[in-house]
C-alpha positions as CSV (number, residue, x, y, z in Angstrom):
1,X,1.4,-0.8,24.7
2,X,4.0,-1.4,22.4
3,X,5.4,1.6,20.0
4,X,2.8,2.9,17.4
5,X,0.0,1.2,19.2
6,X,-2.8,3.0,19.9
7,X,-6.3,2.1,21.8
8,X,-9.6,2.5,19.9
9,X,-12.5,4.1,21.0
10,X,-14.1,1.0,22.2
11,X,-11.0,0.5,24.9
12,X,-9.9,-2.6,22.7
13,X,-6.2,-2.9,21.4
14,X,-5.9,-1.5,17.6
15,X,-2.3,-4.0,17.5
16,X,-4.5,-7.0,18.5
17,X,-6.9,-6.4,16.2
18,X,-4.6,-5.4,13.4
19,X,-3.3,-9.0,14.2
20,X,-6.0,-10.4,13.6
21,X,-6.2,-8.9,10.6
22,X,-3.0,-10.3,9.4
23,X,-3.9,-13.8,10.2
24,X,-7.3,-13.6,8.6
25,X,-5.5,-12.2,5.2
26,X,-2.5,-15.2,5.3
27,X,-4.3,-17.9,5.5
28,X,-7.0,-16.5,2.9
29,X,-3.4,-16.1,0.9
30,X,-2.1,-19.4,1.9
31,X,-5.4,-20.5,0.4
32,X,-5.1,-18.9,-2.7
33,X,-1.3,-20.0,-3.1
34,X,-2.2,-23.6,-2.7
35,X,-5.2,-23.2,-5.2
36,X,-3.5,-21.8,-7.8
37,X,0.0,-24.1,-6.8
38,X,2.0,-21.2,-6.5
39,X,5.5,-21.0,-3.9
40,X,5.7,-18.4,-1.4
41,X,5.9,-17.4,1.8
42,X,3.6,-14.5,3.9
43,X,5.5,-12.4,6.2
44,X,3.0,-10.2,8.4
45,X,3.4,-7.0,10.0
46,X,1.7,-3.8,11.1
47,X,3.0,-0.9,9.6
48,X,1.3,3.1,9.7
49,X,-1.9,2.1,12.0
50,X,-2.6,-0.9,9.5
51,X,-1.7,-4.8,8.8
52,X,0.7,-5.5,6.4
53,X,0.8,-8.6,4.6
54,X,3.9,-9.6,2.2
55,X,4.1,-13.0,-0.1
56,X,7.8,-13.6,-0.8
57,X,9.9,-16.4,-2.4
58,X,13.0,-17.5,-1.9
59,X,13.1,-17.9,-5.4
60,X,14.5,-14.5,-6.3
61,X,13.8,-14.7,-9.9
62,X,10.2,-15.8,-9.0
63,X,8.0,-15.4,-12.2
64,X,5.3,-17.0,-10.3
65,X,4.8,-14.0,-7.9
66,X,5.4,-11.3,-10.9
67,X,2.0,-13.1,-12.4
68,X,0.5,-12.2,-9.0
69,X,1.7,-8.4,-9.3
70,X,0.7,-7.8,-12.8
71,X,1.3,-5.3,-15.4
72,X,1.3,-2.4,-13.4
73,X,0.5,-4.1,-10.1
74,X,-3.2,-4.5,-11.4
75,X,-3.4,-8.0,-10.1
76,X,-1.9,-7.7,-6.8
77,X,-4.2,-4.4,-6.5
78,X,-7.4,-6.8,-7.4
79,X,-6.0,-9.1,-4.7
80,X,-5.7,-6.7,-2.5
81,X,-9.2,-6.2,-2.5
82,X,-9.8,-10.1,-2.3
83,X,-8.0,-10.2,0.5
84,X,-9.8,-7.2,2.2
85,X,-13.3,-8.1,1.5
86,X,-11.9,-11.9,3.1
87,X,-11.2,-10.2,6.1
88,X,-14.3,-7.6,6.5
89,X,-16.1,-11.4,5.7
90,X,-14.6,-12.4,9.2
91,X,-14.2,-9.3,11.1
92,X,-17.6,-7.2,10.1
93,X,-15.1,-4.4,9.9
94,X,-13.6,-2.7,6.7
95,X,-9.8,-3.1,6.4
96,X,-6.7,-1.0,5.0
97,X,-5.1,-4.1,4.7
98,X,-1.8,-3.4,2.5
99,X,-0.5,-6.4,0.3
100,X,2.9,-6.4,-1.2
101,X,4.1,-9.6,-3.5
102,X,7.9,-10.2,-4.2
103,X,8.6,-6.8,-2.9
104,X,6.6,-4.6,-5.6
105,X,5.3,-2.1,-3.4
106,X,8.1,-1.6,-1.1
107,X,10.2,-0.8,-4.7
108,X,7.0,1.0,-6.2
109,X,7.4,3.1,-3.4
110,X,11.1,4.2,-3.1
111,X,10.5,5.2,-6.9
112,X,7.4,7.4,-5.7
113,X,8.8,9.2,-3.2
114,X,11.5,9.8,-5.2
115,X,9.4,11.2,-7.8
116,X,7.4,13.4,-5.4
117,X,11.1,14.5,-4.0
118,X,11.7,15.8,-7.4
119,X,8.3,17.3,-8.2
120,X,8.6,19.1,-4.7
121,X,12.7,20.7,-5.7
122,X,10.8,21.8,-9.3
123,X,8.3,23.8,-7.5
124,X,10.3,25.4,-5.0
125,X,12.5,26.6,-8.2
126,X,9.7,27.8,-10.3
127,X,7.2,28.8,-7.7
128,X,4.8,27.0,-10.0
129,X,2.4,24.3,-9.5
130,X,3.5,20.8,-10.8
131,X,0.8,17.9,-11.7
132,X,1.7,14.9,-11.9
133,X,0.4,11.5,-14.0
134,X,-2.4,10.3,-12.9
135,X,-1.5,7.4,-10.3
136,X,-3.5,5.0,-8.2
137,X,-5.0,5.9,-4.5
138,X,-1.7,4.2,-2.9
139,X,0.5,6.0,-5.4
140,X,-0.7,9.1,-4.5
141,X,-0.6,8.5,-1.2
142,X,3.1,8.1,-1.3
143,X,3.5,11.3,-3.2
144,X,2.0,13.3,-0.4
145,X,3.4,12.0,1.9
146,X,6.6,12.7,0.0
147,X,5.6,16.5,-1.0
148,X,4.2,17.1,2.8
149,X,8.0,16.2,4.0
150,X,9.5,18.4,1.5
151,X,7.6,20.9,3.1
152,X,4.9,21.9,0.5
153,X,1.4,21.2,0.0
154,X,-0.4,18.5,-2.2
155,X,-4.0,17.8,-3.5
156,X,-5.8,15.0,-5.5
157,X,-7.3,16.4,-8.7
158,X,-9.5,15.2,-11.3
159,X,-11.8,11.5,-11.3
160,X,-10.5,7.7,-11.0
161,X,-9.1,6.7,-12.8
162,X,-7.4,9.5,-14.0
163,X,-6.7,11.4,-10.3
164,X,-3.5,12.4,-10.0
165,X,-1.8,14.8,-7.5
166,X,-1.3,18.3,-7.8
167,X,2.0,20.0,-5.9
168,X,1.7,23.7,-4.9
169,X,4.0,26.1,-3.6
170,X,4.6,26.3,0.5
């Protein structure tokens, strides 16, 4: 088994399957590119125990794909979704699929990690809690990942969509 790759319960190979996964959610992306006559090209991957599916241009300056992120990457979070209920429709089994377009997450999350960085230094200063503005479920997912390697503790407070993360002192 290669790196990272770890057997499911049922014996099966959770790479294979995560794959599959991959190809399921390009070509339902190739799909909707070529519907909506859009450029782009769909790099797969498996990153953290999940597939990871990537439409990039050549076209640096793409406005095209920057339609498909959205203000606030509400689109490419909606096609996320699309995408995921495309796959379950194939597979029978739910997906963490994670979809980036024109490299929006992979930026979105240098800038939240950064941000939990920060959060983290301000609490071991003060000793005091720090909340943080409310975010979406990947955002915060970033953050705590960000505050657990700092070395502190995190928690989700409050209801969608207005959850946002909590850091506490070690």
């Amino acid at each position: 088994m290669t790196e990272g790759t770890t057997a499911t319960a049922e014996g099966g190979d959770t790479l294979t399957r995560l794959e599959q996964e991959g190809e399921i959610a390009a070509d339902y992306l190739e799909g909707l590119l070529d519907i909506a006559d859009l450029d782009g090209d769909i790099d797969m991957d498996v990153e953290a125990d999940r597939a990871a599916v990537s439409i990039v241009s050549s076209d640096v300056s793409s406005r095209d794909l920057q339609k498909l992120v959205g203000r606030d990457g509400e689109v490419l979070e909606a096609l996320q979704e699309l995408t995921r209920l495309a796959v379950h429709r194939e597979t029978g089994d739910r997906s963490r699929l994670m979809l980036d377009i024109g490299g929006y997450r992979a930026k979105k999350r240098a800038e939240l990690t950064e941000q939990g960085a920060k959060a983290a230094a301000e609490v071991k200063n003060t000793g005091e809690p720090v909340k943080m503005n409310p975010m979406t479920p990947f955002e915060r997912k970033v953050v705590h990942d960000a505050i657990k390697a700092a070395g502190l503790r995190s928690e989700s407070e409050g209801e969608e969509p207005q959850r946002f993360v909590v850091v506490l002192p070690a």
